[in-house]
HTML snippet that shows the backbone in 3Dmol.js (N, CA, C, O; Angstrom):
<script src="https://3Dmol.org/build/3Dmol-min.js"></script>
<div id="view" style="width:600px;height:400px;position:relative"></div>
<script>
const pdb = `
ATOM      1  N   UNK A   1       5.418 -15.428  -2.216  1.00  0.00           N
ATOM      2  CA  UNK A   1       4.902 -14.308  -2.985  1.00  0.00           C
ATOM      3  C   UNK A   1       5.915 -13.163  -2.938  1.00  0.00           C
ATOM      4  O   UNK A   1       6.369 -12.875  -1.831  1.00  0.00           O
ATOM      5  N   UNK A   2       6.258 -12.582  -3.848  1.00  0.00           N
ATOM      6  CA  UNK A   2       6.429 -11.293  -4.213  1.00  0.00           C
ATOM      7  C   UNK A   2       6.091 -10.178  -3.059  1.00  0.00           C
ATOM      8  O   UNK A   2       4.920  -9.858  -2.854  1.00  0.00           O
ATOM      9  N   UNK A   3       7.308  -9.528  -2.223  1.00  0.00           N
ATOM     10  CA  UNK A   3       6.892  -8.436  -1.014  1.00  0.00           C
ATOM     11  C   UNK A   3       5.929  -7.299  -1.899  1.00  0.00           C
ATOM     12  O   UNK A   3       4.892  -6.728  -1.561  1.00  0.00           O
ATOM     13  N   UNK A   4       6.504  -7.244  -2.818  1.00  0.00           N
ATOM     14  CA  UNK A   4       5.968  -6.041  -3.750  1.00  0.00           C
ATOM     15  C   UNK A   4       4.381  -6.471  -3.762  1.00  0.00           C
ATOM     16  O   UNK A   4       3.566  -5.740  -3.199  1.00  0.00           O
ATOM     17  N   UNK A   5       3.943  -7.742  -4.456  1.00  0.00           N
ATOM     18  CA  UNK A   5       2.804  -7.834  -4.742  1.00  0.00           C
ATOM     19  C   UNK A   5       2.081  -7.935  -2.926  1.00  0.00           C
ATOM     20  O   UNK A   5       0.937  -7.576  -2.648  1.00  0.00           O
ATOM     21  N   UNK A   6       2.876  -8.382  -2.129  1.00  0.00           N
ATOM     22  CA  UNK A   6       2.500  -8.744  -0.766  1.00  0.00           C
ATOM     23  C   UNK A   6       1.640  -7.058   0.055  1.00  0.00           C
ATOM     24  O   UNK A   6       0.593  -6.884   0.678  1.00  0.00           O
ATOM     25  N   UNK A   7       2.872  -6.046  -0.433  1.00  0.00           N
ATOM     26  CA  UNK A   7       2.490  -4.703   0.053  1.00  0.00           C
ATOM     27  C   UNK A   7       1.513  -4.132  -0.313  1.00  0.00           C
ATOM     28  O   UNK A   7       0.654  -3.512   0.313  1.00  0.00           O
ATOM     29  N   UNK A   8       1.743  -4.511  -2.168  1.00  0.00           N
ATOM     30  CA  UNK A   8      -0.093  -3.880  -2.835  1.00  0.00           C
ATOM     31  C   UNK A   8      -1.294  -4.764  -2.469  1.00  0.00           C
ATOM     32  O   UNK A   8      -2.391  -4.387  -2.880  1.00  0.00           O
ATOM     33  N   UNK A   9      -1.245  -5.545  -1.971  1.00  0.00           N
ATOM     34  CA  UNK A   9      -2.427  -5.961  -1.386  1.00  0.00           C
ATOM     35  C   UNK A   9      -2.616  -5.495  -0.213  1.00  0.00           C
ATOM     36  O   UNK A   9      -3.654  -4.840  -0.118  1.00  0.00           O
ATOM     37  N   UNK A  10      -2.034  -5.579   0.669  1.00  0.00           N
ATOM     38  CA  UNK A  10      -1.963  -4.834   2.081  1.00  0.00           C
ATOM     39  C   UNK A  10      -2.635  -3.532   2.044  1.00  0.00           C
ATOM     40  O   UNK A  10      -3.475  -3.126   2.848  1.00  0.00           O
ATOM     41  N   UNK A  11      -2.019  -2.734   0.691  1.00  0.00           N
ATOM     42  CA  UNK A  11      -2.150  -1.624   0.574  1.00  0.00           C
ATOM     43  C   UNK A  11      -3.813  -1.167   0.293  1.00  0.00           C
ATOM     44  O   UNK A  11      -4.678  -0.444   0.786  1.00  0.00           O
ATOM     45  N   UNK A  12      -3.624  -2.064  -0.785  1.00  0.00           N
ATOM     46  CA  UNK A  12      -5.343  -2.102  -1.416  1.00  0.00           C
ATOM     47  C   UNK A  12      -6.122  -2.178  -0.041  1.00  0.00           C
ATOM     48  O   UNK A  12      -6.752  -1.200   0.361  1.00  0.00           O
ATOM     49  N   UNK A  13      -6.062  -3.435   0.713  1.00  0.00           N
ATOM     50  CA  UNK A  13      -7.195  -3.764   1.558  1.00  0.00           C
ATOM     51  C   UNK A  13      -7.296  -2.502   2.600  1.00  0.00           C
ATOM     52  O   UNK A  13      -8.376  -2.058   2.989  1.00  0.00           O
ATOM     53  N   UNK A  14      -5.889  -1.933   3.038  1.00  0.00           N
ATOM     54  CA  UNK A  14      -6.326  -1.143   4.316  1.00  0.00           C
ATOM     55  C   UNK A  14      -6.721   0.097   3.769  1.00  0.00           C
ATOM     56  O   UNK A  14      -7.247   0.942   4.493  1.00  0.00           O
ATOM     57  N   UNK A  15      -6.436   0.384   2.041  1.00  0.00           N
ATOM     58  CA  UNK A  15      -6.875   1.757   2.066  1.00  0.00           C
ATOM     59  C   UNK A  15      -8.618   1.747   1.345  1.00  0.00           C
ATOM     60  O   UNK A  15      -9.329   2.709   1.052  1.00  0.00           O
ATOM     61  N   UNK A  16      -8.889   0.279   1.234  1.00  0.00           N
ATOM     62  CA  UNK A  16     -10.463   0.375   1.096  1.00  0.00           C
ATOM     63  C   UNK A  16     -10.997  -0.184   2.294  1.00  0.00           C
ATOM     64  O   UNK A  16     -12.164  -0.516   2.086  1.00  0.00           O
ATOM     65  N   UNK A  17     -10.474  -0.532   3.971  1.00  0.00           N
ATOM     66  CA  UNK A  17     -10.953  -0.469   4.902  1.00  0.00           C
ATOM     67  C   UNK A  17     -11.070   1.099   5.380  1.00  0.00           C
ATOM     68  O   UNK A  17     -12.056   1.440   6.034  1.00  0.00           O
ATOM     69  N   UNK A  18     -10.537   1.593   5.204  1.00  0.00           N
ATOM     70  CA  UNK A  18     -10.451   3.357   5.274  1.00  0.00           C
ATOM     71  C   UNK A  18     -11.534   3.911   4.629  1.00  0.00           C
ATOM     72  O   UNK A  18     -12.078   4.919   5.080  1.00  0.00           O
ATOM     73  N   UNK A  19     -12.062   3.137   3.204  1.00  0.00           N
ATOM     74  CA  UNK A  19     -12.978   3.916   2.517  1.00  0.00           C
ATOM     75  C   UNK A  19     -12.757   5.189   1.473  1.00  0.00           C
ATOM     76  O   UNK A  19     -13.466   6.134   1.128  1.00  0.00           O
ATOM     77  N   UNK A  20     -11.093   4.629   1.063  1.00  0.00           N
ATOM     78  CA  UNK A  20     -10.503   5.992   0.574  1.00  0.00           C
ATOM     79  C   UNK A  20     -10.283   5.239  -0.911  1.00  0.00           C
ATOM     80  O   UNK A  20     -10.146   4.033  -1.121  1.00  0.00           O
ATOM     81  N   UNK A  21     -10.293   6.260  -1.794  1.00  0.00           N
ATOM     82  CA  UNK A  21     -10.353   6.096  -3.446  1.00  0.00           C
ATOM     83  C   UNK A  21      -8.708   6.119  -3.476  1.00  0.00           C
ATOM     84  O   UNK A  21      -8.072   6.726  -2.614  1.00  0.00           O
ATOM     85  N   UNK A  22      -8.106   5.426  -4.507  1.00  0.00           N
ATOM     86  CA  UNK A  22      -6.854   5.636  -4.920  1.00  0.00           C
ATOM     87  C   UNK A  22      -6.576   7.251  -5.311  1.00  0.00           C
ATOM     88  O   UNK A  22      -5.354   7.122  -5.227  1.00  0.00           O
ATOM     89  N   UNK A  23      -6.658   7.969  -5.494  1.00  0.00           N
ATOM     90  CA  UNK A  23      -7.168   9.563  -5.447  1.00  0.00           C
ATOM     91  C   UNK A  23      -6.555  10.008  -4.189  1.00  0.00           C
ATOM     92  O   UNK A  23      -5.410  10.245  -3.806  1.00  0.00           O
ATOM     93  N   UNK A  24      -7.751  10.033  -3.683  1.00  0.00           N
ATOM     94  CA  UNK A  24      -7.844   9.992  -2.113  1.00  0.00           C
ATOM     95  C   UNK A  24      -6.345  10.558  -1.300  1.00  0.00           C
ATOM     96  O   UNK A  24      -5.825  11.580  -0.852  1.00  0.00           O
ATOM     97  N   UNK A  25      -6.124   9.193  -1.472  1.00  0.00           N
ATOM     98  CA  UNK A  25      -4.632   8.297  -0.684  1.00  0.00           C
ATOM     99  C   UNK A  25      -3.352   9.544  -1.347  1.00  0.00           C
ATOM    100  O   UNK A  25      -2.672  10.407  -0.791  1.00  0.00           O
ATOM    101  N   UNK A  26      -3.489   9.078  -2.780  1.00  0.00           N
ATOM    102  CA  UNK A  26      -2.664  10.098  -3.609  1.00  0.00           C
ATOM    103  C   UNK A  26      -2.632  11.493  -3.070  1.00  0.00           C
ATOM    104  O   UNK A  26      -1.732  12.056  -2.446  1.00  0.00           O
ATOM    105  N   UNK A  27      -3.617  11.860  -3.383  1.00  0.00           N
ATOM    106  CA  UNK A  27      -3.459  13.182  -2.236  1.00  0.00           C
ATOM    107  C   UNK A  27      -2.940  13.268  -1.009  1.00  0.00           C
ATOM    108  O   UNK A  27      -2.043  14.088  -0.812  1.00  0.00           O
ATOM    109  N   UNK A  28      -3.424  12.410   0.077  1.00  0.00           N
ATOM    110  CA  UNK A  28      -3.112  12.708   1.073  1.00  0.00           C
ATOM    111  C   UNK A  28      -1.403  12.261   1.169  1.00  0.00           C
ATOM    112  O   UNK A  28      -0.757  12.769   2.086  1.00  0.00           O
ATOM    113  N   UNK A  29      -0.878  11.550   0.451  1.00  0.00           N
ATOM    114  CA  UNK A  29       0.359  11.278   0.278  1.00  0.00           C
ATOM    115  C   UNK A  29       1.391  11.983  -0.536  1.00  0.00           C
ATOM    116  O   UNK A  29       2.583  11.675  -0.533  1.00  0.00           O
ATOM    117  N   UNK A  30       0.567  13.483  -1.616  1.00  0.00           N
ATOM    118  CA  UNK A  30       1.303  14.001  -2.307  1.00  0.00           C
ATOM    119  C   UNK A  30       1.966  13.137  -3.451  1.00  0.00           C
ATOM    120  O   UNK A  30       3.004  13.594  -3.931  1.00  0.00           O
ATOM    121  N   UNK A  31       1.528  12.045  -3.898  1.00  0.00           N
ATOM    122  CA  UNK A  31       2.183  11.889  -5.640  1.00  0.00           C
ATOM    123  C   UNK A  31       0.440  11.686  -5.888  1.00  0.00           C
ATOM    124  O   UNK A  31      -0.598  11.845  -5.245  1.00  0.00           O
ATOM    125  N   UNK A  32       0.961  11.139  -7.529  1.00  0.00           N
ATOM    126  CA  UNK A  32      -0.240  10.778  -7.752  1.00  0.00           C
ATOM    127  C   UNK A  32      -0.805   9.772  -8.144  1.00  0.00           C
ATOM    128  O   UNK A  32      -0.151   8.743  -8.310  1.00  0.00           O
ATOM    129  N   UNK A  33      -2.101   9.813  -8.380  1.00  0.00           N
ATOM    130  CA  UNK A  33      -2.935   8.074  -8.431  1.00  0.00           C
ATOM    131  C   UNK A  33      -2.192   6.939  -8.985  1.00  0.00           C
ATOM    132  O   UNK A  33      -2.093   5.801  -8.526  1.00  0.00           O
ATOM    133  N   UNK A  34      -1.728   7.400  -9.960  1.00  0.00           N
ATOM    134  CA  UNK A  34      -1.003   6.316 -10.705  1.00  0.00           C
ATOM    135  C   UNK A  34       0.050   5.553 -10.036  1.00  0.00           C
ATOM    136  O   UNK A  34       0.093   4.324 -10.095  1.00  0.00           O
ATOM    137  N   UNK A  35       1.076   6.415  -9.268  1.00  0.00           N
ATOM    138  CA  UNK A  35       2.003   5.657  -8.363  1.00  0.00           C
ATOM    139  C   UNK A  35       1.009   4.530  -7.519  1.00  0.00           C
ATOM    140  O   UNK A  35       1.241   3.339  -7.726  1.00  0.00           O
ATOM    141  N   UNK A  36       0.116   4.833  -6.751  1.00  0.00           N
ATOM    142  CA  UNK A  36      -1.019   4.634  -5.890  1.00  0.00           C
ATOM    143  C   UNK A  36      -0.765   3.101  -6.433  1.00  0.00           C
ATOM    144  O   UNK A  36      -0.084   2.155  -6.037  1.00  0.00           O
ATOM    145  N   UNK A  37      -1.917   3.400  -7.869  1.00  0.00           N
ATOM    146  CA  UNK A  37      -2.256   1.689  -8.338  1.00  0.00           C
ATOM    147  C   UNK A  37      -0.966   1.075  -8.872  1.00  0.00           C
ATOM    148  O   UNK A  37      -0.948  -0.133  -9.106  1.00  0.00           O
ATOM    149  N   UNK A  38       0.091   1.811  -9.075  1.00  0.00           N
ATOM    150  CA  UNK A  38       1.332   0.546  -9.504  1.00  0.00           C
ATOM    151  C   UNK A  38       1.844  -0.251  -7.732  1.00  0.00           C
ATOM    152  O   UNK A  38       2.298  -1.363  -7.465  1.00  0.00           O
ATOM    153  N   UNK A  39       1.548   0.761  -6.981  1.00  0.00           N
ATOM    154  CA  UNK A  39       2.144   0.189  -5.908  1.00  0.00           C
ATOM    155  C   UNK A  39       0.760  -0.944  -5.405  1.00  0.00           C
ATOM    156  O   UNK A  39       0.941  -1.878  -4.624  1.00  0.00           O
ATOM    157  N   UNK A  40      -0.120  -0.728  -5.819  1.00  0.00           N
ATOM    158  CA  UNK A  40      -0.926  -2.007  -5.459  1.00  0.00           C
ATOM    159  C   UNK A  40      -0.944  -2.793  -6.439  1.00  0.00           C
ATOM    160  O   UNK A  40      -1.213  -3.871  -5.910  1.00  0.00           O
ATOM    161  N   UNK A  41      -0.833  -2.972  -7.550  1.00  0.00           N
ATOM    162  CA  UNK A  41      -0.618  -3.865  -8.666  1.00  0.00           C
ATOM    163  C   UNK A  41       0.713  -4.732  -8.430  1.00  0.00           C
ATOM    164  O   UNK A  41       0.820  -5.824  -8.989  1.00  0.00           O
ATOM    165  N   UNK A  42       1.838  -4.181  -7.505  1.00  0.00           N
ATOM    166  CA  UNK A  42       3.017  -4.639  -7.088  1.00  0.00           C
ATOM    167  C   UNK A  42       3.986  -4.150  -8.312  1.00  0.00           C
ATOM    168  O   UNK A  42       4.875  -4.924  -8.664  1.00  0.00           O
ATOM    169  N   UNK A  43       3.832  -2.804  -9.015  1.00  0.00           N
ATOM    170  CA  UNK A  43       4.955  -3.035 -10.312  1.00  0.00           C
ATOM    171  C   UNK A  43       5.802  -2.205  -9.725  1.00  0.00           C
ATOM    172  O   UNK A  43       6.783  -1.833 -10.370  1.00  0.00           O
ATOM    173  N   UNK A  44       5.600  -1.749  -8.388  1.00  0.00           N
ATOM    174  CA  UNK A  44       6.508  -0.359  -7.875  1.00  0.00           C
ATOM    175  C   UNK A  44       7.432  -1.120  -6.481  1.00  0.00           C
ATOM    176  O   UNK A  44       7.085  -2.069  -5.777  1.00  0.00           O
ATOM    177  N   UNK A  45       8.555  -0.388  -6.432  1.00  0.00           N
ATOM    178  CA  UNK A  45       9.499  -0.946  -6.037  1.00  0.00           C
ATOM    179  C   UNK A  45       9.444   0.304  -4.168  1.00  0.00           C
ATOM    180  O   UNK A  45       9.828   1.473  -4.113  1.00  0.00           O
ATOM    181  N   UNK A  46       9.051  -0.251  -3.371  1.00  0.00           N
ATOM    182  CA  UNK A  46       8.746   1.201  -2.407  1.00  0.00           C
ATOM    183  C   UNK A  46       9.843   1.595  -1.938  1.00  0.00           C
ATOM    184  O   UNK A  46      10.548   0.589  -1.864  1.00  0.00           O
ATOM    185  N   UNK A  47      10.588   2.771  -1.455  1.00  0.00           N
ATOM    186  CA  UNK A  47      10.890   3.027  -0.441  1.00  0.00           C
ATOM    187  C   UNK A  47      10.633   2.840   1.469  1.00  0.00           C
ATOM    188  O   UNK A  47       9.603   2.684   2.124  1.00  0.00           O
ATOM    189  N   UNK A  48      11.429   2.898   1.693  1.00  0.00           N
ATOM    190  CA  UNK A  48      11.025   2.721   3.617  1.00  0.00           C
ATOM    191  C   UNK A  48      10.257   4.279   3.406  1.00  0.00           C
ATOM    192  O   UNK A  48       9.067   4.303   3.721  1.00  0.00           O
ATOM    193  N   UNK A  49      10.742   5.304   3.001  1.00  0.00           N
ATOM    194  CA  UNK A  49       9.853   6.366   3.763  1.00  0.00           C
ATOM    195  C   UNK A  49       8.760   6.135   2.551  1.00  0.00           C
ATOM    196  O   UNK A  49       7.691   6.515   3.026  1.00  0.00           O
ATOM    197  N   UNK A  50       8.609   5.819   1.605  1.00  0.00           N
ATOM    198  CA  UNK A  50       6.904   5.678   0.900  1.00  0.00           C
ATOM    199  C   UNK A  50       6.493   4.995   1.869  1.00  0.00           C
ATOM    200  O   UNK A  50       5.598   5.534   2.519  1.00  0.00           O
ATOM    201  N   UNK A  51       7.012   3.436   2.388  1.00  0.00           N
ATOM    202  CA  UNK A  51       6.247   2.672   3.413  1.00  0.00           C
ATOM    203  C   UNK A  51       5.423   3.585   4.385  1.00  0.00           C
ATOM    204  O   UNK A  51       4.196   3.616   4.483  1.00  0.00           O
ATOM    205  N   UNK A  52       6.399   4.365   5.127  1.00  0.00           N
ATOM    206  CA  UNK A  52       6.137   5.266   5.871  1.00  0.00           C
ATOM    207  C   UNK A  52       4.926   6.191   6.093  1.00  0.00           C
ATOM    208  O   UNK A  52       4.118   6.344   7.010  1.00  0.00           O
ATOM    209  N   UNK A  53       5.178   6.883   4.588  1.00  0.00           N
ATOM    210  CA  UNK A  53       3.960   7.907   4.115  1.00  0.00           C
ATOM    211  C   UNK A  53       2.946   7.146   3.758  1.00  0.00           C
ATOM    212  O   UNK A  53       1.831   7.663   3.821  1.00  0.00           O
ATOM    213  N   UNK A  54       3.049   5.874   3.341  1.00  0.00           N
ATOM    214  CA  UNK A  54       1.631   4.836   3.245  1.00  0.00           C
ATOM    215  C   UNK A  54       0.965   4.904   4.563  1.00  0.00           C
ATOM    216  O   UNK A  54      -0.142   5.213   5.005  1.00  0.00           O
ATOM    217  N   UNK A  55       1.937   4.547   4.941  1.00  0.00           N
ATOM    218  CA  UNK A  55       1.282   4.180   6.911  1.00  0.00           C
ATOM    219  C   UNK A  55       0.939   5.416   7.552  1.00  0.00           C
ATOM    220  O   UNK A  55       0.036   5.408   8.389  1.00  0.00           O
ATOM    221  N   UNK A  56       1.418   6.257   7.325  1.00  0.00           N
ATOM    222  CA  UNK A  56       0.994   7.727   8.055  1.00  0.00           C
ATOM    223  C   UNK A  56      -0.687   7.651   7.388  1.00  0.00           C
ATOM    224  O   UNK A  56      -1.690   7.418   8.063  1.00  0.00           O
ATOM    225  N   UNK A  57      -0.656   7.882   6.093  1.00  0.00           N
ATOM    226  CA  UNK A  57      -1.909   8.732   5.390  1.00  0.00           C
ATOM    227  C   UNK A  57      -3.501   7.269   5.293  1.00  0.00           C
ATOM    228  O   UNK A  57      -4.688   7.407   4.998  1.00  0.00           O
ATOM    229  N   UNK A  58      -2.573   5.864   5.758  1.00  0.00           N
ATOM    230  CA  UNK A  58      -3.470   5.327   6.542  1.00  0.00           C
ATOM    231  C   UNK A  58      -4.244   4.976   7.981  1.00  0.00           C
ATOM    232  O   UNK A  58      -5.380   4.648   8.323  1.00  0.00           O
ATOM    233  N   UNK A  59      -2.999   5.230   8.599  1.00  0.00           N
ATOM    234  CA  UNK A  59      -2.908   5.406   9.914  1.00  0.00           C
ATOM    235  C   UNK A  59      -2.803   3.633   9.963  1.00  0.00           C
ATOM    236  O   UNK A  59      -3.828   3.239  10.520  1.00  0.00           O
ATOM    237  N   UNK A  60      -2.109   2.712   9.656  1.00  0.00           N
ATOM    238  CA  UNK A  60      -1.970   1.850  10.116  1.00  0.00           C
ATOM    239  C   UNK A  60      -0.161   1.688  10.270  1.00  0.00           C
ATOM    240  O   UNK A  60       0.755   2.189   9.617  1.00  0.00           O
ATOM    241  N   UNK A  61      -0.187   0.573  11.670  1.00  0.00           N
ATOM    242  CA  UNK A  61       1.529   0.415  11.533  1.00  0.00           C
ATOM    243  C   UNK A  61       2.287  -0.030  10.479  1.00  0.00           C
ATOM    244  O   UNK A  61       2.052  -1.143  10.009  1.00  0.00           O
ATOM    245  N   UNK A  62       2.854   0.421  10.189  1.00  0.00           N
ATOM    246  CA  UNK A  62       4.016   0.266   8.784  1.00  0.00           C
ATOM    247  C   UNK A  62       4.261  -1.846   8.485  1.00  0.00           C
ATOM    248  O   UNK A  62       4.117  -2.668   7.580  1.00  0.00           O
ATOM    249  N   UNK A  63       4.605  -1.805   9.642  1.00  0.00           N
ATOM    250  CA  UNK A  63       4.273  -3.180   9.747  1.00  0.00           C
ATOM    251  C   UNK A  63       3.101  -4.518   8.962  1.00  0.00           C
ATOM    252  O   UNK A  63       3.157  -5.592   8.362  1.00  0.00           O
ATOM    253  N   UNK A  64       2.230  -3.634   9.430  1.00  0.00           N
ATOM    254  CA  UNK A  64       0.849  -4.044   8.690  1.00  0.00           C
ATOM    255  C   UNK A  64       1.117  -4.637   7.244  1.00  0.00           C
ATOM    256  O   UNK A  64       0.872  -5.757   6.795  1.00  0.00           O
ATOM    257  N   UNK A  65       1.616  -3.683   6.746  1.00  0.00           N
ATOM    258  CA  UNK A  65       1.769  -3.528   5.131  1.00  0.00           C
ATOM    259  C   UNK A  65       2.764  -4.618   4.529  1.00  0.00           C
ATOM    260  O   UNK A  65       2.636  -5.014   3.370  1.00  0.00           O
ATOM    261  N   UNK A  66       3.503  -4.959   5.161  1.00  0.00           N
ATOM    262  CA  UNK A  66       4.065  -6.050   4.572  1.00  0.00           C
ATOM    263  C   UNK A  66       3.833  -7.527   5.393  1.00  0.00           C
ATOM    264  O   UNK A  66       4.458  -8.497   4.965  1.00  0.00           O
ATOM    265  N   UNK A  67       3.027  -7.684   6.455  1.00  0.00           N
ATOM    266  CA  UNK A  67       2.248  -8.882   6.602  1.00  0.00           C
ATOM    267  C   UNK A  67       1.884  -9.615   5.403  1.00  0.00           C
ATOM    268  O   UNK A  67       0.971  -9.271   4.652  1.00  0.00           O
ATOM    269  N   UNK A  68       2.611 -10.621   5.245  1.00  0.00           N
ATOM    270  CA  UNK A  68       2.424 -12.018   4.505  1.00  0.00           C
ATOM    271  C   UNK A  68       1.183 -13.130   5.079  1.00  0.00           C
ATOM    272  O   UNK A  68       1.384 -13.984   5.942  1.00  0.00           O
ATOM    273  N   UNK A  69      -0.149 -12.881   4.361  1.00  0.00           N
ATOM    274  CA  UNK A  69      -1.067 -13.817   5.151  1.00  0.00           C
ATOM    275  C   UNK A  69      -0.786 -14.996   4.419  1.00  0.00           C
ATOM    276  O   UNK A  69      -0.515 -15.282   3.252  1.00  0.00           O
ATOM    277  N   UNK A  70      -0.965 -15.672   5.663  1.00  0.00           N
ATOM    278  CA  UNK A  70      -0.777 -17.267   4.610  1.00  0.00           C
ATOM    279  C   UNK A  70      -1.513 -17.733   3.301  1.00  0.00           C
ATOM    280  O   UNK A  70      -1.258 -18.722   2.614  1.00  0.00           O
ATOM    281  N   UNK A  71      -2.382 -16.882   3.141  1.00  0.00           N
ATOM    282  CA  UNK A  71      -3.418 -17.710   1.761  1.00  0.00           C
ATOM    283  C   UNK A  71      -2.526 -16.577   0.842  1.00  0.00           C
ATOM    284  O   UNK A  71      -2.915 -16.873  -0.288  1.00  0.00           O
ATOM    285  N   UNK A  72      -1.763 -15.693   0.701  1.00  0.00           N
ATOM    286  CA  UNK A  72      -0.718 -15.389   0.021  1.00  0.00           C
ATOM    287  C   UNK A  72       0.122 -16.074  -0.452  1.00  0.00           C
ATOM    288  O   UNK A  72       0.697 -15.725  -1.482  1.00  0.00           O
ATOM    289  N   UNK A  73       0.462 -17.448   0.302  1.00  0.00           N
ATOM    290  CA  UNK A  73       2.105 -17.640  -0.060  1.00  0.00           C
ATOM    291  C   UNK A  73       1.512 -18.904  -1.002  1.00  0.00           C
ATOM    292  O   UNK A  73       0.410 -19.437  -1.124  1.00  0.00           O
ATOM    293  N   UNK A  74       2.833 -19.091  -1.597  1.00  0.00           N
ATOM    294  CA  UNK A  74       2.806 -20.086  -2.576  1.00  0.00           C
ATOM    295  C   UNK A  74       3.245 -21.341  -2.564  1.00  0.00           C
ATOM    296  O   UNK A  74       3.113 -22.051  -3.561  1.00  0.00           O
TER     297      UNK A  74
END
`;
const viewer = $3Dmol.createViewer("view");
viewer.addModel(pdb, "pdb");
viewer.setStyle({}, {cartoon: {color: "spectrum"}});
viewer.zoomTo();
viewer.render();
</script>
């Protein structure tokens, strides 16, 4: 799979284990929603410090986010 599509899922799941709206996140990350859902749709290409500011404004390890679960791969 695709890291990109690998991260927006990551992304999706931990920021609706959080309970936070794509909004939300956007805010607390300073851009806005729209970046949000391209980066979970996988059309966005991240930076290490977006990684970063993902993981801060989720509070999960940066790490997390690009975990490849096996029912991912192809």
């Amino acid at each position: 799979m695709d890291i990109r599509h690998t991260f927006g899922n990551n992304l999706k799941h931990y920021r609706m284990q959080a309970n936070m709206s794509q909004a939300a996140l956007a805010v607390k990350m300073g851009v806005d929603r729209a970046h949000v859902s391209a980066m979970e749709r996988g059309q966005q290409n991240v930076t290490i410090v977006t990684l970063w500011h993902v993981a801060q404004a989720l509070e999960v390890r940066p790490d997390l986010l690009l975990k490849e679960d096996k029912q991912d791969t192809i």
